[in-house]
C-alpha positions, 0 to 999 in steps of 0.5 A, spaced: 534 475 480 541 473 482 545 479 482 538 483 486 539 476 491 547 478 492 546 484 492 542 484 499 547 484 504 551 489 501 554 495 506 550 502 506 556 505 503 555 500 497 548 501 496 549 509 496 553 508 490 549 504 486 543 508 488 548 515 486 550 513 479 543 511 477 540 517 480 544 521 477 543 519 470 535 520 471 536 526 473 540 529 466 534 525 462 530 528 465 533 535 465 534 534 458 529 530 455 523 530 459 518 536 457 516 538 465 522 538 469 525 540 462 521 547 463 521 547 471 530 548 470 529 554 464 524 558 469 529 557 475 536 559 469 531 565 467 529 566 474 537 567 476 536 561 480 543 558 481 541 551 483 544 544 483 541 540 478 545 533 481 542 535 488 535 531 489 533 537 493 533 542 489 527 539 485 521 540 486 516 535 490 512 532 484 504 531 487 500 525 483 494 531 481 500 534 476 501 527 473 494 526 473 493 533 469 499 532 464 502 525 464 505 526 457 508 531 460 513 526 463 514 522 458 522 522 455 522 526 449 525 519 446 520 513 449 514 510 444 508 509 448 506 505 443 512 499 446 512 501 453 507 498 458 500 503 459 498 503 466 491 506 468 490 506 476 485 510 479 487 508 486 481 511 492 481 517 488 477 515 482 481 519 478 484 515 472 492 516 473 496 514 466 503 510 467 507 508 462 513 503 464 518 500 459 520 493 458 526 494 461 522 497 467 517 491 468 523 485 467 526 489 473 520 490 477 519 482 476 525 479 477 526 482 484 518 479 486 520 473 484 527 473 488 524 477 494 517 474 495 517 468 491 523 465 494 524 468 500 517 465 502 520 457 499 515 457 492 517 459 484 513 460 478 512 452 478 507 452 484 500 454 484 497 459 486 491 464 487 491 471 486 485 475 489 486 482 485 482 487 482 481 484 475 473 482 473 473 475 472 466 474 473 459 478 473 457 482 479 451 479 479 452 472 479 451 468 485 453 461 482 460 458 482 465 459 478 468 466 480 475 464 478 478 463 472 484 458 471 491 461 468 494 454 466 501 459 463 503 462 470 499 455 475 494 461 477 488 461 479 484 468 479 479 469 483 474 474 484 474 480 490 467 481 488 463 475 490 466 473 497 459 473 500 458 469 506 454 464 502 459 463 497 465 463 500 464 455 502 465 455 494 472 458 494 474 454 499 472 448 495 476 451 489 483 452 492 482 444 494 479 442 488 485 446 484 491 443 489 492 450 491 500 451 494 500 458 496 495 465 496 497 472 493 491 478 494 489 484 497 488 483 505 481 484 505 479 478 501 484 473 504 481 476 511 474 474 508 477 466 506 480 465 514 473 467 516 470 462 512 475 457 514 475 459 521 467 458 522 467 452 517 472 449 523 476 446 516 482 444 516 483 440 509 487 447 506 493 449 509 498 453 504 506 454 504 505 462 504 499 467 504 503 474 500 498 481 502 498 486 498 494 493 496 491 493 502 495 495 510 495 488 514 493 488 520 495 484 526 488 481 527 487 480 520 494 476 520 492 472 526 486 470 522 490 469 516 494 464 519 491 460 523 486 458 517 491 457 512 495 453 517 502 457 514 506 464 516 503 471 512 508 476 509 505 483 507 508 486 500 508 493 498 509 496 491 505 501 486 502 502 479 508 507 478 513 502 480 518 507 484 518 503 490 516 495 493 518 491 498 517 485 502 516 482 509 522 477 511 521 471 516 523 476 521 517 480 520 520 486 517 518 489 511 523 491 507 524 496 501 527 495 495 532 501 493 534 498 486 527 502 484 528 508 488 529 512 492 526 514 498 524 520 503 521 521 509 517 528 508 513 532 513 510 537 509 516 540 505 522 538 509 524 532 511 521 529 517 526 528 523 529 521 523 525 515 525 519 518 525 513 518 520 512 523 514 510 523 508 512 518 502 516 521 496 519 517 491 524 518 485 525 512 481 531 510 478 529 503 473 524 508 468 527 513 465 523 514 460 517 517 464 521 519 470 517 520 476 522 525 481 520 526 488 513 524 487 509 523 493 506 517 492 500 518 498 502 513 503 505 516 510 510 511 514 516 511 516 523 507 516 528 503 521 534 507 523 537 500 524 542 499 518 540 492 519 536 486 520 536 480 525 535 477 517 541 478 516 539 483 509 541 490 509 535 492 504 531 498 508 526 498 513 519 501 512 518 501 519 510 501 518 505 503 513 500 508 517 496 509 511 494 514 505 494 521 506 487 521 507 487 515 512 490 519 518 485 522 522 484 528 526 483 530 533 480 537 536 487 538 540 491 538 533 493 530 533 494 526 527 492 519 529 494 514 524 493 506 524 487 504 528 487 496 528 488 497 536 481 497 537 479 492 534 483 487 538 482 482 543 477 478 539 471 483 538 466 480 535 466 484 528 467 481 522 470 487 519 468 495 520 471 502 517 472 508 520 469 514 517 471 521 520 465 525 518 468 531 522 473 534 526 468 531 532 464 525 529 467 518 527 462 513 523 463 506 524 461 501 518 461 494 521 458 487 520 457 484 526 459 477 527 456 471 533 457 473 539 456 481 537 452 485 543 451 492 545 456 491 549 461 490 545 460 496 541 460 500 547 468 497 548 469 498 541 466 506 542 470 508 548 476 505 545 476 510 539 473 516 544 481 513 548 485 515 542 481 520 538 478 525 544 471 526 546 469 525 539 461 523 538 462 515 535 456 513 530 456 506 530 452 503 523 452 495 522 451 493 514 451 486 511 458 488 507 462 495 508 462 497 501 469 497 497 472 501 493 475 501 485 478 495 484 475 492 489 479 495 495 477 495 502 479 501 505 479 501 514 480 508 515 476 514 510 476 522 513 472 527 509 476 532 513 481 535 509 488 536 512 487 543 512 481 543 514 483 538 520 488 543 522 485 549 521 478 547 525 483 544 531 486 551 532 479 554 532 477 550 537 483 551 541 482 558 541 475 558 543 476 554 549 482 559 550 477 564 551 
């Protein structure tokens, strides 16, 4: 923890090297012991391919279905499974992704959360804290309290993602008091639904020293919210199952990568976005080598800083905005790809939460639960918002008592049923046709 703590001001030059050595050392294991890159370098020698294998580039981009299909394929040809840590994840796909991770790589992942979140944020291990995760800790159908579970170990209070009713909430509430409560970790969405029961209750007597986000983007209206009921500032978290990257938002406001886990490029398509603008995720971890995960597109579309620096004082990477997974972008019938979408929920609509669902390249559905004050006229400003950014889309608008989530309890603001191929190709037809 300390050494990542010092490491933090380091010059790019600094970082560079530290990243080379560990990288270069991932790439040889993989190359010599791992099953799947193992035969990716014996096809290209029999090929009479004459490539580098030191070079990043030369490595073919890793999709998430390959590991899903063959996970053992990746692991080390010297790793036990038995002694590492098993991962299974389904994310928004549903479909089961197994991840084994060492000892070694769990202590790493560890000691930098505690140095770059609890610490950045003036709390520790020692302060109680409320985690609302994807763990079931209470029956679905149960509609009396407890929906939570006390951790005396780790000073945790788990609680339930699934039962944040509008009429349970006041229960919650009641228990981050009753448990003396000093700060709160959990998925956006289900902090989000606490500060709207704070805000309508008009309570005050529950105030924190930091509210953490994480899984989910965070908005700037869900922030606001978030802030204002717990009376303390929100810093967003960003991390995966794979553990080939993580970050965390500084007072500053900026969130920043952590390059001891790994290494980052920004994709569009197969070559490499232009600098500064958005792309694809891909990364190459260098903390886990004994299931190497190398130029994986993790599913998430960003891009970072050009700046080599923060107002904070640290040199760690910028991620300069999440815009979401690959299946989160919308398309537009002139060819755009249209990333966050919180813009048009600002200026205090009255909507306790939505989703936007594009059915088809021309049809947008937004699930919405209506908050007081909610009238006709409010879902026409929210329609011509969407039709500002989208084109002439048709926009359907669905009010619903809860908007569903998915696996895991995760909520999802933004779903295309449209593939990327699809979106592009339909778009190109009617451009043509227009054109004739």
């Amino acid at each position: 923890m300390q050494e990542a703590l010092e490491r933090e001001n380091w010059n790019q030059e600094q970082w560079h090297q530290w990243q080379q050595e560990r990288l270069k050392k991932i790439l040889h294991g993989a190359l010599t012991k791992v099953p799947y890159y193992r035969e990716f370098w014996e096809k290209q020698k029999r090929a009479g391919a004459k490539l580098a294998w030191e070079d990043l580039r030369n490595w073919p981009i890793l999709q998430k279905e390959t590991v899903r299909t063959n996970p053992r394929a990746f692991l080390a040809d010297d790793a036990n499974p038995g002694e590492m840590f098993h991962q299974c994840t389904s994310g928004t796909s549903g479909k089961p992704l197994d991840i084994w991770l060492s000892r070694q790589a769990i202590t790493h992942l560890y000691a930098l959360f505690e140095a770059r979140v609890r610490k950045w944020n003036g709390v520790s291990r020692k302060h109680r804290v409320a985690t609302l995760g994807g763990q079931l800790v209470a029956p679905v159908h149960r509609r009396r309290p407890p929906f939570w579970v006390w951790n005396a170990a780790l000073s945790q209070l788990y609680m339930s993602s699934y039962h944040l009713a509008p009429d349970l909430i006041p229960a919650y509430l009641d228990a981050l008091r009753s448990y003396r409560v000093e700060y709160i970790f959990g998925y956006v969405s289900s902090l989000h639904a606490l500060a709207q029961g704070i805000l309508k209750s008009g309570r005050t007597d529950i105030r924190m020293k930091v509210a953490l986000t994480n899984a989910e983007p965070l908005y700037a209206y869900q922030s606001e919210a978030i802030s204002n009921a717990f009376q303390c500032p929100v810093r967003e978290t960003y991390g995966n199952a794979e553990v080939v990257s993580a970050g965390a938002q500084c007072a500053a406001g900026k969130l920043h990568l952590w390059p001891e886990l790994g290494v980052v490029e920004v994709m569009a398509g197969d070559q490499p976005a232009a600098e500064g603008t958005a792309g694809d995720l891909v990364f190459t971890g260098i903390t886990n080598p004994m299931m190497p995960l190398i130029r994986y597109r993790i599913g998430d579309r960003g891009h970072l800083s050009i700046a080599t620096a923060c107002s904070c004082g640290r040199t760690l990477p910028i991620l300069e905005s999440i815009e979401g997974r690959d299946d989160d972008i919308l398309f537009t019938v002139d060819g755009r790809q249209i990333g966050r979408l919180d813009p048009v929920f600002k200026a205090n609509l009255p909507i306790a939460e939505a989703q936007i669902v594009q059915e088809t390249l021309s049809r947008i559905r937004v699930r919405y639960v209506p908050a007081e004050g909610y009238s006709p006229s409010a879902g026409q400003v929210l329609i011509e918002r969407l039709r500002e950014r989208m084109g002439p889309v048709d926009v359907v608008l669905e009010p619903v008592p809860e908007v569903p989530r998915e696996r895991g309890g995760k909520f999802r603001a933004v779903i295309c049923r449209v593939s990327r191929e699809a979106g592009q190709r339909m778009a190109r037809g009617i451009q043509t046709e227009k054109l004739k």
